[in-house]
Structures are given as C-alpha cells and as structure tokens.
C-alpha positions in Angstrom: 16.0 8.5 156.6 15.5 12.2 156.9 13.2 14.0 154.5 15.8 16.5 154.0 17.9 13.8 152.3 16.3 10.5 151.7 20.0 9.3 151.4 21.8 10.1 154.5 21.1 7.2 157.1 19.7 7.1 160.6 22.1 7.0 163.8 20.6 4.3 164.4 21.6 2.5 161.3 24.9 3.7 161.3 25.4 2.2 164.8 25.2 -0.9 163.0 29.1 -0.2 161.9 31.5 -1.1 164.7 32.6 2.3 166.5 36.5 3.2 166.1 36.0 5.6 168.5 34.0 7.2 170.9 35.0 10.2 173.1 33.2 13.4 174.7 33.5 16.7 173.3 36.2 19.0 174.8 36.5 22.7 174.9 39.7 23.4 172.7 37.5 21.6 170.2 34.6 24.2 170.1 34.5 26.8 168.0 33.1 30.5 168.2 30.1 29.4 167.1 29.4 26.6 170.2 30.6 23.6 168.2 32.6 21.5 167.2 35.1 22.8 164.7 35.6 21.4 161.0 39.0 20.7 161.9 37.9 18.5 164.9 35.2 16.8 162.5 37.6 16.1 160.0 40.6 14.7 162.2 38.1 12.3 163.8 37.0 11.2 160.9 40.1 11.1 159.1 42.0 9.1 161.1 39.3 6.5 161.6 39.2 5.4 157.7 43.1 6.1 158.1 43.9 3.0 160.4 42.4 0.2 158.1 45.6 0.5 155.8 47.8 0.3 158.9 45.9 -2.6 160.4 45.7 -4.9 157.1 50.4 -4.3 156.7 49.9 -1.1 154.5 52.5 0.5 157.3 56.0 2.1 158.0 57.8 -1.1 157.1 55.7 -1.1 154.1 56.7 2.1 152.8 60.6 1.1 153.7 60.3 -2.6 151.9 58.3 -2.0 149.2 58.2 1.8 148.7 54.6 2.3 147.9 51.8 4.0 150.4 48.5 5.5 150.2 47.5 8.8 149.2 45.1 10.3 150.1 43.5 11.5 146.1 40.0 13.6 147.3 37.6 13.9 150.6 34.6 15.4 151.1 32.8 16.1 154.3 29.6 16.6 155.2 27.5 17.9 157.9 23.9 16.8 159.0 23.8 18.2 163.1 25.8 20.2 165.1 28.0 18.5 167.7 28.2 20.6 171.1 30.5 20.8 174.1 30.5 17.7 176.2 28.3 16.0 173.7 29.5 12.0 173.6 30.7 10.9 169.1 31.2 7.8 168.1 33.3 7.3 164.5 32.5 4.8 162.6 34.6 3.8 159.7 33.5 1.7 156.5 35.1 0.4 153.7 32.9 0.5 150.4 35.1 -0.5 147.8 38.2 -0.9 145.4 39.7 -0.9 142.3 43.2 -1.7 141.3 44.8 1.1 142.7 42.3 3.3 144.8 40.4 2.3 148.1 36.7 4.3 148.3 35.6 4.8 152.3 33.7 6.8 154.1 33.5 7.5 158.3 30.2 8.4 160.2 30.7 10.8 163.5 27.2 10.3 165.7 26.4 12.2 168.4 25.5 9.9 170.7 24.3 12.5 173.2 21.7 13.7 170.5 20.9 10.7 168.6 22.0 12.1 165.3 24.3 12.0 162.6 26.4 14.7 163.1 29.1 14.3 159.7 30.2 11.8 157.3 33.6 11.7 155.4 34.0 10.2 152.0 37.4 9.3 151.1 39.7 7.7 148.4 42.8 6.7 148.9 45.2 5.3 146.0 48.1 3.3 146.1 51.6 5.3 145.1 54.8 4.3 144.5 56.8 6.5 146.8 59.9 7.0 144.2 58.6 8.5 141.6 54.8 9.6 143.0 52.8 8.0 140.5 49.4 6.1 141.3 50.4 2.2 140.8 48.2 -1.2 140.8 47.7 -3.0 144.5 49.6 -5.7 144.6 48.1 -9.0 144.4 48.6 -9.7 148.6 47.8 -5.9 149.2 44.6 -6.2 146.9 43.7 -9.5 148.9 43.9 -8.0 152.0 41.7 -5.3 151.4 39.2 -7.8 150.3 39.4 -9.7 153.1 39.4 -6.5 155.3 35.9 -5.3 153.2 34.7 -9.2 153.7 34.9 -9.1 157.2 33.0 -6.0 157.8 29.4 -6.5 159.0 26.6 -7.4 156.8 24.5 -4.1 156.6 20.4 -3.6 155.5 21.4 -0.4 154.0 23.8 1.0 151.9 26.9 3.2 153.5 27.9 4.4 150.4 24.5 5.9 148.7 25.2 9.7 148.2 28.8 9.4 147.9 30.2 11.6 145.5 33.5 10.7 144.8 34.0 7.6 143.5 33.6 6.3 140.0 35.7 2.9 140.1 36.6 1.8 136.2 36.7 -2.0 135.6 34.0 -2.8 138.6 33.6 -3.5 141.8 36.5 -5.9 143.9 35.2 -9.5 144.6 34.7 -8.7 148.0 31.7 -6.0 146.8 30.3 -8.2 144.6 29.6 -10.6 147.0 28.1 -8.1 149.5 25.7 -6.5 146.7 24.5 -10.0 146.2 23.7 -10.8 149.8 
C-alpha cells in the first residue's frame, strides 16, 4: 500500500486479477501533456468490466428475447501514475458484488512498464427493462450467473473493492460475496 492512500493496492497485488488486456501505449492516445488521455483510461477500462455481461448471455439476443440490458447507473475513475507513450497496461477487471438489480465492479489499468497502478474504474451497472427504462430485478438465471461469474473469480489476500465509493447495496451482499468474505 502507498502512504498516500493506505487503500489503493500494489501492482503487484492487482496482478493477482487475470489481465483482460494488455497493450502498449500508442501516440493518438497521448495527450498534450505526454500521457495518456482520460478518454483512453476510461475506454480501457470500460470496456474491460463491460464484457463480463456479454460473456455470462447478458447480450444482443438478450436484449431482443427478453428486452432487458444493463445500464450503466454511475462510474468514477481514478488516477494513481501517469501512463506514457509506449509504456506496456494491463486491465484487469473484477467483479465485487450484486444486488437484485445492480452489479458493483471495478477495473485496474497497470503500467507494466513502470510497475504502478496507473487508474482504477468503479462501476455499477443495473439491470433495465428496455421498454419502458425502468431499473428491474435480475432474473433468477441472470442473478445465478453473475454468481457463478463472481465465484469463479480468483481468491484474493486483499480486498478490490476497499475505497470504492459508489456502491451501497440494500438487502446485502449476493451468496457468491458472502462466501468470499468468509474465506
């Protein structure tokens, strides 16, 4: 842990999440400041915790049979180093919880070149129905997916989502969560 934030984790922890993606730097994503540019940071990132919902059946023949997706609700991004030209990310996407109609995640970018964390990305996501855009209940196979999604993730020694800001889940923690805390 840093001393500047006894929260934020190590590179070295965070390695410990399976890497989505890793890629070098390229010049149309620097900014006129040298680095990386928040836009850059963010799509990275985003699209990392984005894929989980495809990969578990949350996709386009989802939306069409059932007519319910997931919404994006809030995000919040934040830096801890710079990332530079030619530098080599990893993104590393983690699922940290759900309720009955919202998803909590966050993604880690490290540069690898530098041995840091360079930015995480807290999101949550909730469930709408796509007819009349209002925030509905998984339903019972969607919610067991994304249990056995969170199960499957690897067992950590630290906790991915301390510092997050965002999420306040009412009615508790999914199974899957439970079971992890009491690891």
């Amino acid at each position: 842990m840093t001393s500047r934030d006894a929260q934020t984790p190590t590179a070295a922890m965070v390695r410990e999440i399976p890497a989505h993606e890793e890629l070098r730097v390229r010049s149309h994503w620097v900014d006129v400041n040298g680095h990386l540019n928040v836009q850059h940071y963010f799509m990275l990132a985003a699209t990392s915790v984005g894929y989980w919902y495809e990969d578990i059946g949350l996709d386009q023949r989802y939306r069409v049979d059932r007519r319910h997706s997931i919404f994006t609700q809030s995000h919040h991004l934040s830096y801890h180093a710079e990332v530079d030209l030619d530098d080599q990310v990893s993104v590393r996407p983690r699922l940290l919880g759900r309720s009955a109609s919202a998803v909590h995640a966050r993604a880690f970018i490290v540069n690898e070149s530098k041995d840091r964390l360079a930015c995480t990305l807290e999101v949550v996501f909730v469930h709408v129905s796509l007819d009349d855009r209002s925030t509905v209940s998984f339903p019972l196979d969607v919610a067991t997916w994304i249990d056995a999604a969170m199960a499957e993730q690897p067992a950590l020694d630290w906790d991915p989502g301390a510092g997050a800001t965002l999420w306040r889940p009412r009615g508790g923690l999914s199974a899957a969560n439970q079971q992890r805390r009491t690891r």
